[in-house]
C-alpha positions, -999 to 999 in steps of 0.1 A, spaced: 864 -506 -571 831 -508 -584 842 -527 -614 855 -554 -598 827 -560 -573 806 -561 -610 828 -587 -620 829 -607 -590 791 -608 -596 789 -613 -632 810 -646 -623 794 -659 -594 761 -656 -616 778 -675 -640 790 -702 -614 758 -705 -601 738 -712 -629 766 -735 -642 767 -757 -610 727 -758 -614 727 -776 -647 748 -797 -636 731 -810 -609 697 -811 -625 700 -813 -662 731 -838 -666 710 -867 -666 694 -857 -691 713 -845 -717 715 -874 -740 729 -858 -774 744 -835 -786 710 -817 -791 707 -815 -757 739 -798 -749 731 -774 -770 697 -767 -759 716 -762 -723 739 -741 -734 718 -721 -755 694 -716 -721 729 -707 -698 740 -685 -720 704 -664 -727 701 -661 -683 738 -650 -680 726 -625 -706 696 -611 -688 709 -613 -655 739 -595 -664 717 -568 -681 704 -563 -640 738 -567 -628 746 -540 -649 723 -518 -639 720 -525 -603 759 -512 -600 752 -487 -625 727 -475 -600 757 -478 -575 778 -454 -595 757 -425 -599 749 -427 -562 790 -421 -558 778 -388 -572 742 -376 -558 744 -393 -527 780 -394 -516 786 -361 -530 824 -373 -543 826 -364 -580 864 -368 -584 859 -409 -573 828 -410 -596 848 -397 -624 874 -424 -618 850 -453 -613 834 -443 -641 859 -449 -662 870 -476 -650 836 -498 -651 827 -486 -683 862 -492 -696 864 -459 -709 900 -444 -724 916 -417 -744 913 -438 -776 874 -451 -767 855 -420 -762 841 -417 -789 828 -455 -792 806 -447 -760 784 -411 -764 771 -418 -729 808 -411 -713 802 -376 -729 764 -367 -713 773 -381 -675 810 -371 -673 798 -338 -677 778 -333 -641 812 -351 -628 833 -323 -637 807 -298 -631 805 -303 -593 845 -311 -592 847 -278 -603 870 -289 -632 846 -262 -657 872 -255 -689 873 -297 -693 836 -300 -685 831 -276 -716 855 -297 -735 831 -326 -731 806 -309 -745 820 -296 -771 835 -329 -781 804 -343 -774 793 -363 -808 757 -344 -808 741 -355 -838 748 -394 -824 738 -382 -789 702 -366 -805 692 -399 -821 695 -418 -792 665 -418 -769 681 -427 -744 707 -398 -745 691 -370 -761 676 -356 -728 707 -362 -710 728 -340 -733 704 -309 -736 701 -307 -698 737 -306 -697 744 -279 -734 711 -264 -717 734 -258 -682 765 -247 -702 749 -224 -721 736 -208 -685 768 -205 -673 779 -192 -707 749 -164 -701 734 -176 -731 696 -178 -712 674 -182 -745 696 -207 -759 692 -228 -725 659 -218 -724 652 -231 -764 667 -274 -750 649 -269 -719 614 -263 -740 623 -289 -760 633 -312 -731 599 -304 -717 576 -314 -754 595 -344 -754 579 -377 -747 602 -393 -720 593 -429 -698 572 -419 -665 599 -432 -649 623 -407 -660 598 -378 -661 603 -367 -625 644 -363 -629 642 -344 -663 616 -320 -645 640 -316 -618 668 -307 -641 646 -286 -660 632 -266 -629 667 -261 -615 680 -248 -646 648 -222 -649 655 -214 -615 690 -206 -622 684 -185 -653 656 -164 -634 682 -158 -601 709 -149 -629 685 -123 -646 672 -111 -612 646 -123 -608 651 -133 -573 616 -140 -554 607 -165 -588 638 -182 -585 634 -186 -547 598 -201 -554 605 -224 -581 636 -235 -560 618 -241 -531 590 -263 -551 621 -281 -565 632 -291 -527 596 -300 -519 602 -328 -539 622 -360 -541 654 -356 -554 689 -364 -550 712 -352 -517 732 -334 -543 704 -317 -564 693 -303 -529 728 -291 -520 729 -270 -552 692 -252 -544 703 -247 -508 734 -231 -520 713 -211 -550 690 -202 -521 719 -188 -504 728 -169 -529 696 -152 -533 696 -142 -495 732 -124 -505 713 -107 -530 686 -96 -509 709 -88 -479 695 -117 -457 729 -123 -445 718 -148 -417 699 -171 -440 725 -169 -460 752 -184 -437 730 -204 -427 720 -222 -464 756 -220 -471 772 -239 -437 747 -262 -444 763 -270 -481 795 -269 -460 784 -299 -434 769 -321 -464 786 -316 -496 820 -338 -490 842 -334 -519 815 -306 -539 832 -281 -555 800 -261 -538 815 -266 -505 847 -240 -517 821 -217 -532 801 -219 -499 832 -210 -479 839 -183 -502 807 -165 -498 806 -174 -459 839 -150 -461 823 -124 -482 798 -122 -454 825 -125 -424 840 -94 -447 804 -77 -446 801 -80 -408 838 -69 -401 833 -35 -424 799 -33 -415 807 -33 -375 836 -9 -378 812 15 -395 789 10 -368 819 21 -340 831 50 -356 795 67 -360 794 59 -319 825 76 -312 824 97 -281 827 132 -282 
């Protein structure tokens, strides 16, 4: 569990620090003053290097997700090292903007839109460090509600929004992936396949590039490129673990199976002997 291995941390950080004024600072603490003073420092390093702890096995804990592809154990670590229950959802708007993608690629959809529309949006929108979090999310339900110009409307606004460079290159990702989404939904097929394509050109997650592969398989349906298409989805088939993209993979693979099988006995009856 990833919350323990944080606490086992948090403590030995603590420990460590302790053991280290004692050996250097406990000749010299003369007063009271001093003990203080010591305290006072222990206590202000335990705070920042817990802030890193924090977000070192945060880091951990999203990677449960994009790199180990098992949304099902991210959702339950999740809660677990955020400490997050029934009765305190609503004292952390975070647990509503990442336990979304959770659900998402778990295929859990009816509770997924539940989040969102439980999701306390006027707290989200004032927090900076939410806000693009939860339109890329509403901005994905609304796709898969076919509501394009109202995704389209939070990924503009996503995009005019002043966000850290560091955090640029993932809300772009999202963004793009979305676009490409709404344009392979409308029909748009050869612009989806080219902004899709750009978006794997890039750095990004093992799971964002799962869900353009399998997009880009779905275009090659579209466009009868059957092969490619097998071939994008057994790919989301080898790497995507516990996705919920791995049973949609399988089920177009057997659309196409279905495909070859009518497709062949057409073939044998118009080659019938006479």
């Amino acid at each position: 569990m990833i919350r323990k291995q944080y606490t086992i941390a948090y403590w030995l950080v603590f420990l460590g620090l302790y053991l280290l004024f004692a050996i250097f600072f406990r000749e010299n603490i003369q007063t009271f003053f001093d003990l203080i003073i010591a305290l006072v420092l222990i206590a202000l390093l335990v705070f920042v290097l817990n802030y890193f702890i924090a977000r070192l096995f945060s880091v951990k804990l999203l990677k449960i997700l994009t790199n180990e592809c098992d949304p099902d154990r991210y959702l339950s670590e999740y809660d677990s090292f955020y400490k997050i229950s029934d009765k305190s959802m609503n004292k952390h708007p975070i647990y509503f903007v990442n336990r979304y993608s959770g659900l998402i690629y778990s295929g859990r959809y009816t509770e997924a839109r539940q989040t969102m529309e439980n999701a306390p949006a006027p707290e989200l929108v004032n927090k900076q460090a939410y806000y693009p979090i939860y339109y890329v999310n509403a901005a994905h339900q609304n796709i898969l509600d076919g509501n394009y110009d109202d995704a389209r409307q939070k990924l503009d606004y996503i995009r005019n929004l002043k966000l850290p460079k560091k955090h640029q290159s993932i809300f772009i990702n999202a963004i793009d992936g979305n676009e490409a989404e709404i344009l392979r939904k409308q029909g748009h097929l050869p612009e989806s396949r080219a902004l899709l394509n750009e978006v794997l050109s890039r750095k990004i997650y093992k799971l964002n590039r799962l869900v353009c592969i399998f997009a880009l398989g779905l275009i090659d349906v579209d466009e009868q490129k059957y092969n490619d298409a097998r071939t994008a989805f057994s790919y989301v088939i080898a790497e995507g673990n516990k996705l919920n993209l791995v049973v949609l993979a399988k089920q177009e693979v057997g659309k196409i199976d279905i495909k070859d099988i009518d497709s062949k006995a057409i073939l044998s009856q118009t080659h019938l002997p006479e």
